[in-house]
C-alpha positions as CSV (number, residue, x, y, z in Angstrom):
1,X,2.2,12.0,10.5
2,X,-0.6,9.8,8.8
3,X,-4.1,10.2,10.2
4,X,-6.2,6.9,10.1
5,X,-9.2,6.9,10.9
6,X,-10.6,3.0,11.5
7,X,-14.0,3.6,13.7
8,X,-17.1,3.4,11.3
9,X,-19.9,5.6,12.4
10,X,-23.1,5.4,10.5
11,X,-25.3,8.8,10.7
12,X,-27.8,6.5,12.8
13,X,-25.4,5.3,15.4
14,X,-24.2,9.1,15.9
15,X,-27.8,10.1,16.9
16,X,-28.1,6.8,19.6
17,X,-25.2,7.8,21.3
18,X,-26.1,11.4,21.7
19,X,-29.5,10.7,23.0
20,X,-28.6,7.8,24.7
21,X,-25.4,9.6,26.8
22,X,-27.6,12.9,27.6
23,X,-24.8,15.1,26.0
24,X,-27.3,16.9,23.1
25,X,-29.0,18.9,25.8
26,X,-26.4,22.1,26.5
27,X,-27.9,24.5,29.2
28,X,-29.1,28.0,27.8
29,X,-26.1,30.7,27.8
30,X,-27.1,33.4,30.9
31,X,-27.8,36.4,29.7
32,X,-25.7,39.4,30.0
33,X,-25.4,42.7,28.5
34,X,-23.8,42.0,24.6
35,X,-20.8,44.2,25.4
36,X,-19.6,41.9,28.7
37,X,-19.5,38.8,26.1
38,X,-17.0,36.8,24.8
39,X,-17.0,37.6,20.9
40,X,-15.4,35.8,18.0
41,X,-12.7,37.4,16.5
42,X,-12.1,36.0,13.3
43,X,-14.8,33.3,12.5
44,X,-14.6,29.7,11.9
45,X,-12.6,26.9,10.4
46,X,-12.6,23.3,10.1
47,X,-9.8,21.2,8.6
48,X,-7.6,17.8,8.0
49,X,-11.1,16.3,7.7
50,X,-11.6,12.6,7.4
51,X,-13.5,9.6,7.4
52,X,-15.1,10.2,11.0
53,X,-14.0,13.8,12.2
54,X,-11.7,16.6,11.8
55,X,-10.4,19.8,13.4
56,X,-12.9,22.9,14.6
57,X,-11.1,26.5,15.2
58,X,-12.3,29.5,16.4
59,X,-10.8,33.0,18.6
60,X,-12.0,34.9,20.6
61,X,-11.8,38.3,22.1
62,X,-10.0,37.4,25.7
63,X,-9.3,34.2,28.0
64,X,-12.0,32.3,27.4
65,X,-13.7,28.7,27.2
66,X,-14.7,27.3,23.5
67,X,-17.4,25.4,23.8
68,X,-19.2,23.5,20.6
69,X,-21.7,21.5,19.5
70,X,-21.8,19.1,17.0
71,X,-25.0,17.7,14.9
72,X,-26.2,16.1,12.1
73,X,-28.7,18.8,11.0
74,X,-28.5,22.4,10.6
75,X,-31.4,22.4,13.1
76,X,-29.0,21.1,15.5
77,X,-31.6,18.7,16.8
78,X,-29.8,16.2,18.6
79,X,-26.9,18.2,18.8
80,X,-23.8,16.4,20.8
81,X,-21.9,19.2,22.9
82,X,-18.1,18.5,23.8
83,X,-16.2,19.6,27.0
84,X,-14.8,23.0,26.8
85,X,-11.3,23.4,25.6
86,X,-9.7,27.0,27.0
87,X,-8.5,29.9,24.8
88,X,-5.7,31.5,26.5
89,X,-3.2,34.5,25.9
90,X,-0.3,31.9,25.2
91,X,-2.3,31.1,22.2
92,X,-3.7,34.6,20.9
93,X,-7.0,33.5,22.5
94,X,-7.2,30.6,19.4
95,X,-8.5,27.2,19.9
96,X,-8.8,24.4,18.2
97,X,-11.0,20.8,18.5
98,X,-10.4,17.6,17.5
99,X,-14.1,16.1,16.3
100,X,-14.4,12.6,16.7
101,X,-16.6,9.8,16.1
102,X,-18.7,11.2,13.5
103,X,-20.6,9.2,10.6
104,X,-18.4,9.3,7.1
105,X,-20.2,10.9,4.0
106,X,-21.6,12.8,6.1
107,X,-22.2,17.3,6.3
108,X,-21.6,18.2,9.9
109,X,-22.8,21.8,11.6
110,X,-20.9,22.4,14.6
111,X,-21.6,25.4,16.6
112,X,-19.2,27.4,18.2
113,X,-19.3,30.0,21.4
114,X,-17.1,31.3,24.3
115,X,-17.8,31.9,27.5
116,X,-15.4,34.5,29.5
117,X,-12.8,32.2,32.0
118,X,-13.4,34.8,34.4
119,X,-17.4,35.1,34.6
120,X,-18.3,31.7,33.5
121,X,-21.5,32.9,33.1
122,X,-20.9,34.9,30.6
123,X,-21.2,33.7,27.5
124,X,-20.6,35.1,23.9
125,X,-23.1,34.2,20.6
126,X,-22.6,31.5,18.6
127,X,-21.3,31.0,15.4
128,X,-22.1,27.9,13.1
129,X,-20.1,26.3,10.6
130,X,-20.2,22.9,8.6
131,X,-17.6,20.4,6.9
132,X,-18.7,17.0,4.9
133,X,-16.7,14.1,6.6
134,X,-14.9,11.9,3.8
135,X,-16.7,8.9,2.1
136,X,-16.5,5.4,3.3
137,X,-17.4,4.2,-0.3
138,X,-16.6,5.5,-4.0
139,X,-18.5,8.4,-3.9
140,X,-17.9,11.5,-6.0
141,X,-15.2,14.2,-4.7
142,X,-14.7,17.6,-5.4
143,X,-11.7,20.0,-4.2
144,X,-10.1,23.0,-4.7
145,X,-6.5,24.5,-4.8
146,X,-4.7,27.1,-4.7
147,X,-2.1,29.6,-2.8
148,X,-0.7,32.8,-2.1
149,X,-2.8,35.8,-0.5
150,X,-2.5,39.1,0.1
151,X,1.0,39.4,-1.4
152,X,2.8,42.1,-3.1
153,X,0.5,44.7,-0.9
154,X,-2.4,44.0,-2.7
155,X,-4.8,43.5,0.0
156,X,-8.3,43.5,1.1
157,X,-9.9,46.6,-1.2
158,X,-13.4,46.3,-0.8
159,X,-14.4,48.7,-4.0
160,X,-13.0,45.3,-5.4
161,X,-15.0,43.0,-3.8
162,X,-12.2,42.2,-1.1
163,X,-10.2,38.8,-2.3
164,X,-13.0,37.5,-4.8
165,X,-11.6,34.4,-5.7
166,X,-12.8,32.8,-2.0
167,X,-16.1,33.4,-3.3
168,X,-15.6,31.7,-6.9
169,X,-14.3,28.6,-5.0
170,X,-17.6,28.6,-2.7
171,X,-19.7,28.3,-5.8
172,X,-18.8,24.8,-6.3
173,X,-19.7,23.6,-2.6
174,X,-16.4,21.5,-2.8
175,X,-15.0,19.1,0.1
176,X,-12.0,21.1,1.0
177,X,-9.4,23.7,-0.3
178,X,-6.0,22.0,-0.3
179,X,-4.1,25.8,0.3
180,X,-0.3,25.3,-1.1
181,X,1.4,27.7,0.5
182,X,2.4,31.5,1.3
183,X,-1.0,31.8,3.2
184,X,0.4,34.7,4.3
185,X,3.3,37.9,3.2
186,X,4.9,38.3,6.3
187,X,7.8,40.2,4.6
188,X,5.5,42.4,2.7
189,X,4.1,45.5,4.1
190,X,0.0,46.4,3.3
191,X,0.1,50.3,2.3
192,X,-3.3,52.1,2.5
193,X,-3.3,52.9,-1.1
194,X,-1.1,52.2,-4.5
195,X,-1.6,53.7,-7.7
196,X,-2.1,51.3,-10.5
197,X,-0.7,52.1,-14.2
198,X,-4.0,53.3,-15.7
199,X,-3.9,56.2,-12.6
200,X,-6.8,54.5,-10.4
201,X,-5.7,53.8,-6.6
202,X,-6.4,50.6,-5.1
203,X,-7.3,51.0,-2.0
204,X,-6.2,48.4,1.2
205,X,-8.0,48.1,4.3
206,X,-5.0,48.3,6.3
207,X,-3.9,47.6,10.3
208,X,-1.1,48.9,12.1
209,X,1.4,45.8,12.3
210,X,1.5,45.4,8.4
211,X,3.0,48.5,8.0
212,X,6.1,46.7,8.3
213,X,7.8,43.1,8.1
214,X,6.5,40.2,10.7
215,X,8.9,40.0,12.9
216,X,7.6,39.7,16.5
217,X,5.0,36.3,16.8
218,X,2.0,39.2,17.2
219,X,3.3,40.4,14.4
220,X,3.0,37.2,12.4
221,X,-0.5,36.8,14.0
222,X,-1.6,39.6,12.7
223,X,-0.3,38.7,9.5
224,X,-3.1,35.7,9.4
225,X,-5.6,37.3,11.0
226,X,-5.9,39.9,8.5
227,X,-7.1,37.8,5.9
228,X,-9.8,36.5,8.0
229,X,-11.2,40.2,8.2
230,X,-12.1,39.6,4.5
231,X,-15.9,38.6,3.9
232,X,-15.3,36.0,1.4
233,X,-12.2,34.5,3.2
234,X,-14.9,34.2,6.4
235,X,-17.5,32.7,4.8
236,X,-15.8,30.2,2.9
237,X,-13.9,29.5,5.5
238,X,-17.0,28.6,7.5
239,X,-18.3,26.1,5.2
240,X,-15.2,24.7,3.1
241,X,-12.2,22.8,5.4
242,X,-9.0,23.3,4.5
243,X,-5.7,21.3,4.3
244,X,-3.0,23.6,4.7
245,X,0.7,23.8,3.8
246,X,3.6,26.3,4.0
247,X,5.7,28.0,1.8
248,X,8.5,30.9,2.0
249,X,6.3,34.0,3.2
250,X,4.9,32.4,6.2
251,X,8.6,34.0,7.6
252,X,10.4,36.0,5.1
253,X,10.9,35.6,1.1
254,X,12.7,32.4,0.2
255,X,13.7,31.5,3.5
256,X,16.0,28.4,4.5
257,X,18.1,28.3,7.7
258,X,20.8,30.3,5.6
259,X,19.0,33.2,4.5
260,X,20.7,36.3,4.7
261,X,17.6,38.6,6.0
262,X,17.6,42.0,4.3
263,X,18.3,45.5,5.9
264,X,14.6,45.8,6.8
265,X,14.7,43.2,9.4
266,X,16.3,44.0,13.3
267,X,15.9,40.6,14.2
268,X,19.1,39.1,12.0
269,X,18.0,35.6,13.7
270,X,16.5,33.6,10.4
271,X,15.7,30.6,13.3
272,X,13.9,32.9,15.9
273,X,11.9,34.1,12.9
274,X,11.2,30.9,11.5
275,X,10.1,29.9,15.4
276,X,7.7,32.6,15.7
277,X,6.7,32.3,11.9
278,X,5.7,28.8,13.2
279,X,4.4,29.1,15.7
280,X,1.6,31.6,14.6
281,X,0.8,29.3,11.2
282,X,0.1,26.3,13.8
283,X,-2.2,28.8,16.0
284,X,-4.0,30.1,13.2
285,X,-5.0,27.0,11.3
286,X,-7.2,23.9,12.1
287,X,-4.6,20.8,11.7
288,X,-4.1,18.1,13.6
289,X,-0.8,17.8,15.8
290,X,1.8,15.4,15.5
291,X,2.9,14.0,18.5
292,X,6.1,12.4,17.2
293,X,7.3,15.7,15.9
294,X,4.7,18.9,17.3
295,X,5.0,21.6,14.5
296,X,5.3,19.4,12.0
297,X,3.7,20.0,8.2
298,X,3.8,17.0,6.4
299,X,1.1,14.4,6.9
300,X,-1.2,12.2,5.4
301,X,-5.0,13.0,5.0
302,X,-6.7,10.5,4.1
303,X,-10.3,11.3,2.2
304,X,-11.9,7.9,1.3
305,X,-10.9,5.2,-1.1
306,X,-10.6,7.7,-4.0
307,X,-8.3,10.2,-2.7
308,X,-5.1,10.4,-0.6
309,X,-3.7,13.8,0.0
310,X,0.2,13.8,1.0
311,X,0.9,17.3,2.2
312,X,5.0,18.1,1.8
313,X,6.8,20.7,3.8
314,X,9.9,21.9,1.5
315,X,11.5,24.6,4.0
316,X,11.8,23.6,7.7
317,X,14.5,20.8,6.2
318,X,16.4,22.5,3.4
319,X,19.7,23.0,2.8
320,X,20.9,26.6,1.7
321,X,19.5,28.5,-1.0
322,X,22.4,28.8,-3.6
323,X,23.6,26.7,-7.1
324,X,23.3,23.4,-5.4
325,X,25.2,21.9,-8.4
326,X,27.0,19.1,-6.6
327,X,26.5,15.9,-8.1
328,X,25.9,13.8,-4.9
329,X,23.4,13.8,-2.2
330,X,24.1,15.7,1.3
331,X,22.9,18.3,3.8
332,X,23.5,21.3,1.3
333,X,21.2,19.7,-1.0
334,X,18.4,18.5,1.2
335,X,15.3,20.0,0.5
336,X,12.5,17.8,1.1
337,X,15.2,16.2,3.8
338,X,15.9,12.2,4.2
339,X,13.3,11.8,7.3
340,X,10.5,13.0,4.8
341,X,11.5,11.5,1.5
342,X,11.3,8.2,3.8
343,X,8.4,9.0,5.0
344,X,6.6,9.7,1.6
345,X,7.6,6.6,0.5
346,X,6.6,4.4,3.3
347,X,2.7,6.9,2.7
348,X,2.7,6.4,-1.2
349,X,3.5,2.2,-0.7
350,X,0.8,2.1,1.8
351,X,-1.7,3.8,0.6
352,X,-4.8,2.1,-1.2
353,X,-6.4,4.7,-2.2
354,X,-7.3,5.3,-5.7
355,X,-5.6,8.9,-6.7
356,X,-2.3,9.9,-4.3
357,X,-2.3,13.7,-4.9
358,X,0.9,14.5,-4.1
359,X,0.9,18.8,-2.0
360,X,4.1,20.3,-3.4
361,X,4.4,24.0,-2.0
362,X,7.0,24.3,-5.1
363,X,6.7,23.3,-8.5
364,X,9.1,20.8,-9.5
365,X,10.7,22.0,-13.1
366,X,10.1,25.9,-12.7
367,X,13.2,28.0,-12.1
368,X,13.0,30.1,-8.7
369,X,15.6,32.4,-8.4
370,X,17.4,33.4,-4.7
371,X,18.1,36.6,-6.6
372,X,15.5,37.1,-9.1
373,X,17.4,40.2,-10.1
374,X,20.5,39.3,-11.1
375,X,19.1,35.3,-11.7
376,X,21.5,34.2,-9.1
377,X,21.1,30.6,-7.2
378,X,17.8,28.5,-7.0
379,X,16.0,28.6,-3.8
380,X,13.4,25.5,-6.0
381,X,13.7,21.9,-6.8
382,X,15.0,23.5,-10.5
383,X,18.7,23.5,-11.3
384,X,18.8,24.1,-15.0
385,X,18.9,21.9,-18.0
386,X,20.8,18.8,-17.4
387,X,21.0,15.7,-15.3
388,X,19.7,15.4,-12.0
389,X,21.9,17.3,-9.3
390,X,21.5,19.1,-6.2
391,X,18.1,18.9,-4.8
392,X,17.2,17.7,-8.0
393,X,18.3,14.3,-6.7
394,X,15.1,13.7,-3.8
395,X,13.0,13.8,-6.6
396,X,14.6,11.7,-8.8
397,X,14.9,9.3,-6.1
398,X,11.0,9.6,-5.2
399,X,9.9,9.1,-9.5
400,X,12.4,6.3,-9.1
401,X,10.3,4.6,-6.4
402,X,6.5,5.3,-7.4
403,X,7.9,3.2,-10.7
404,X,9.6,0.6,-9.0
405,X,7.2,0.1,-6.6
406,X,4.5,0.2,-9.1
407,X,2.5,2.6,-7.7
408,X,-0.2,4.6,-9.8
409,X,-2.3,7.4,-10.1
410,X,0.2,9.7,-8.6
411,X,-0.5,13.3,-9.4
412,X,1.3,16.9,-8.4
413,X,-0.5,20.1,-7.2
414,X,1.3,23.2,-6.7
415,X,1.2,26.8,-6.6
416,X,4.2,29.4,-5.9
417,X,4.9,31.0,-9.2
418,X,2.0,33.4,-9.4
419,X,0.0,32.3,-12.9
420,X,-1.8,29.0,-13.9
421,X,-0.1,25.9,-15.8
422,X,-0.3,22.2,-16.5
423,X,2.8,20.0,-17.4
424,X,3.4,17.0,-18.4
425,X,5.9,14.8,-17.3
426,X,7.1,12.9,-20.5
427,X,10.6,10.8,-19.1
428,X,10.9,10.6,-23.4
429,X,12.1,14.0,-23.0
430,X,14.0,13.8,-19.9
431,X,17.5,14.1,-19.0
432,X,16.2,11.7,-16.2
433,X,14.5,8.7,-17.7
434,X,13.7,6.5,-14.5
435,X,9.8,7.5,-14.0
436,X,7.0,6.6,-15.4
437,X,4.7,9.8,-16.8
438,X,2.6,11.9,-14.6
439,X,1.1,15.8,-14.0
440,X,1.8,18.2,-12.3
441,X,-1.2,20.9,-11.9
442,X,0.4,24.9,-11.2
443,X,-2.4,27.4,-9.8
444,X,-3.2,30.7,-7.6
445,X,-2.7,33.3,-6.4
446,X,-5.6,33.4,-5.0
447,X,-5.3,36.5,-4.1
448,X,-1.7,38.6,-4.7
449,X,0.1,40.0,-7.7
450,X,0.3,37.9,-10.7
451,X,3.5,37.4,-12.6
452,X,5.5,34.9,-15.2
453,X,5.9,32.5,-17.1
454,X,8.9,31.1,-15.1
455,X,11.8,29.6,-17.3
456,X,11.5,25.7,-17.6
457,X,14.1,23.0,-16.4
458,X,14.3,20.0,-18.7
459,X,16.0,17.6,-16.5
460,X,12.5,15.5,-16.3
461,X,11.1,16.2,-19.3
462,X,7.8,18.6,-18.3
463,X,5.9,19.5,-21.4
464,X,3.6,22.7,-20.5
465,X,0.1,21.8,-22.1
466,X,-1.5,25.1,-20.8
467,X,0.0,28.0,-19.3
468,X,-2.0,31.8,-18.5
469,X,0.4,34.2,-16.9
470,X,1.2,37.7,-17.8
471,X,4.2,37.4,-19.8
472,X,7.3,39.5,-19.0
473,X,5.9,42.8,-20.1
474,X,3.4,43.1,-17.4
475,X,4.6,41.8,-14.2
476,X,2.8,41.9,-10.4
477,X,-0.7,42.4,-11.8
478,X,-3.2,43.5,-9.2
479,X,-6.0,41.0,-8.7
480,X,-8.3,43.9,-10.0
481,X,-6.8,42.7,-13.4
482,X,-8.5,39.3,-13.3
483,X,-5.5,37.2,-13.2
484,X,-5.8,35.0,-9.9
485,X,-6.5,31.6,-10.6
486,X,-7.8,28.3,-8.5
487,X,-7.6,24.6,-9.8
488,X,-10.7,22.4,-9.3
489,X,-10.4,18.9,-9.2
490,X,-13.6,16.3,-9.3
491,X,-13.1,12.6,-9.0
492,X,-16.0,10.7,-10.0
493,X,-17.4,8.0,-7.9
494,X,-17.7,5.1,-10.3
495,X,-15.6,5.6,-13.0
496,X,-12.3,7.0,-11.2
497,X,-11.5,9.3,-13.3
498,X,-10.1,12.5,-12.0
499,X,-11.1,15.9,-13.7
500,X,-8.5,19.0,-13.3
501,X,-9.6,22.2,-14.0
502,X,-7.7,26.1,-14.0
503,X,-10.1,28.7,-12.9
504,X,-9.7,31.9,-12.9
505,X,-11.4,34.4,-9.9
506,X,-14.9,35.1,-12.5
507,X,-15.0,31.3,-12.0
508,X,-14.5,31.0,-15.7
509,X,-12.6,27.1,-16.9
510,X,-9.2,28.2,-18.6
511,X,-8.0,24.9,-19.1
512,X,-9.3,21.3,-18.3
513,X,-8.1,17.5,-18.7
514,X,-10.2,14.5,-17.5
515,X,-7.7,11.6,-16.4
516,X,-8.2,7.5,-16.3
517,X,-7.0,6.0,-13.3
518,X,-4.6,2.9,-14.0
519,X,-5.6,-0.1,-12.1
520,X,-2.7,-2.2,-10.7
């Protein structure tokens, strides 16, 4: 799906129509006893922001009405109030809002409250949030990246500070978190305690369906919904948008249609999982629906003339997980799929924007064992050293294009493989020489164990410039150790030029690299 947004609002025009249509009056809440009202659950979110709105998303506590206003100013003078939307039981009492019409360049406050669908009188307190809408014109932008939370069973432990690195990225006030992936660990359980290697216990604030694998869709809600119980995960949520992607543990550890589920699951149906999987991530996130395809992850987002953002989904159209060592392209080697890869070219030819950030939930040259144990079959793009094969082959068809085509200023963001790493894409030390050179940017978790390095493919020639992980000696690091990482990305407003940096969670630059945009 690509989201255009063509309307120009200007700031000015926004407050005209409010006052002019009567809709930035909203009538006074009754009052009622605090326990009778509606309450919100989990806070707010906005996300797939653009040039004149983006998506609002709040729960609440039972069948309810979300109602929200819109303004200009954290005052909320002149605020614009929408019709109510309804929070039903169907949807684990979520709802979400498309905002529309709004001037670009621009920070929004919307306020959010519910009132009970029952006693429409009753109505819950409000909570406020904020997003900036993108630029109509080269101004600077700043955004963050990342993945994987609350993985391993390393959890919320407040004697830590609950998951800190939310907080570091909410230092630097940027436009939006582009989130890569396993936002969740439905296949990993949350115990109350583990004891760490120096004898300390870290200690998880815990609830009663992660004391198992998600496999019912409350299950799976649950799953999201504890992360929002952390403080910073709330508060940056409330004030930072996010562009969201899924990986593997949104249903079960390297999951295709093929998996074979292990001895801990009763459900032995990898599709009903993956349904239910789905259907909570879609719930529990503010993206915009596509009506060609409903569920559907990959998209367009669109932030200005600088920046295009293509989000990939690389599991709802895989083949199975295995060698995938055939040398031509069919079903068993899909990954990204042929309806996607089309559409990713039609999104990269079209765009006109400045930098195309390409959102791979996988890296592309890092080996990711099926069975990490016995380093059996590759559930990644990665088949080992050599020529293109497998699933190798979509992305050597994609670098083929962006060449061809003469598109520039492509660049790869990632996260998956637990540690922080830049590569360079050199096709002068490639098996596969048809692409012109390029980065790809590795980060997170954001907040989960921390493990690698992860052997290296050299079928397209990546040449690591930086890499921070553990080594093989000290695997699954808790975050207490200080090893969850975030990339930062700036993109200046006159010059171009785009400026990655690796973080890690004490907000301290690992690793940086300032890059010229090629003008065609």
């Amino acid at each position: 799906m690509t989201i255009r947004f063509s309307r120009k609002i200007t700031r000015r025009r926004f407050l005209s129509t409010t006052a002019a249509t009567g809709v930035g009056l909203v009538a006074t809440p009754y009052l009622s006893r605090a326990a009778d009202r509606p309450v919100i659950t989990h806070g707010v979110q906005s996300g797939d922001v653009g040039v004149d709105g983006g998506v609002v998303w709040a729960r609440a506590d039972r069948p309810s009405q979300m109602m929200v206003e819109v303004a200009t100013s954290e005052s909320f003078k002149d605020a614009r109030a929408l019709p109510p939307i309804t929070a039903m039981p169907e949807s684990d009492f979520t709802a979400k809002m498309l905002l529309e019409n709004l001037p670009s360049g621009q920070d929004i406050f919307y306020r959010v409250r519910f009132r009970d669908l029952s006693h429409i009188d009753i109505v819950g307190e409000p909570v406020v949030g904020r997003f900036r809408t993108a630029p109509s014109d080269r101004r600077d932008v700043s955004f963050v990246w990342g993945g994987d939370v609350a993985g391993q069973g390393w959890g919320i432990n407040p004697d830590d500070g609950g998951m800190v690195t939310f907080a570091a990225m909410k230092k630097h006030h940027p436009d939006f978190l582009l989130h890569s992936g396993d936002t969740i660990y439905a296949d990993g359980i949350i115990p109350s305690e583990v004891k760490l290697p120096d004898g300390k216990i870290w200690k998880n604030i815990t609830i009663p369906e992660k004391a198992k694998v998600a496999e019912t869709l409350d299950e799976y809600r649950a799953a999201h919904k504890y992360n929002f119980l952390d403080d910073n995960v709330r508060a940056f949520n409330a004030e930072v948008p996010i562009f969201v992607q899924w990986d593997d543990h949104e249903v079960t550890n390297n999951w295709s249609l093929s998996k074979q589920l292990p001895a801990a699951y009763k459900e032995r149906d990898i599709t009903l999982l993956a349904a239910r999987a789905a259907r909570a991530f879609h719930e529990m996130y503010p993206m915009r629906e596509s009506i060609v395809e409903p569920g559907r992850v990959y998209r367009t987002l669109s932030y200005g003339p600088l920046l295009d953002v293509f989000m990939l989904d690389e599991r709802s159209y895989r083949g199975p997980n295995g060698a995938n060592l055939q040398e031509t392209y069919g079903p068993d080697a899909y990954f990204i799929g042929p309806d996607q890869l089309a559409w990713l070219k039609r999104a990269l030819l079209n765009s006109r924007a400045t930098w195309k950030v390409i959102a791979s939930d996988m890296p592309l040259s890092l080996i990711v064992y099926d069975d990490a144990t016995n380093k059996k079959g590759s559930e990644a793009f990665a088949q080992g050293d050599g020529p293109a094969r497998g699933r190798e082959l979509e992305i050597a068809d994609i670098l083929r294009f962006i060449k061809t085509a003469g598109i520039v200023n492509t660049v790869w963001l990632t996260a998956d493989v637990h540690y922080a790493a830049a590569h360079y894409y050199n096709p002068n030390n490639a098996q596969f020489q048809e692409f012109d050179p390029f980065w790809e940017f590795v980060s997170g978790p954001l907040h989960a164990g921390t493990f690698g390095p992860n052997e290296l493919d050299n079928t397209f020639g990546p040449e690591v410039k930086f890499v921070k992980a553990p080594g093989d000696a000290n695997q699954n690091l808790p975050p207490s150790a200080g090893m969850q990482f975030f990339g930062h990305v700036k993109i200046d407003g006159r010059s171009g030029q785009m400026t990655v940096t690796l973080r890690d969670r004490a907000d301290v630059a690992l690793w940086s690299t300032t890059l010229d945009p090629k003008q065609v």
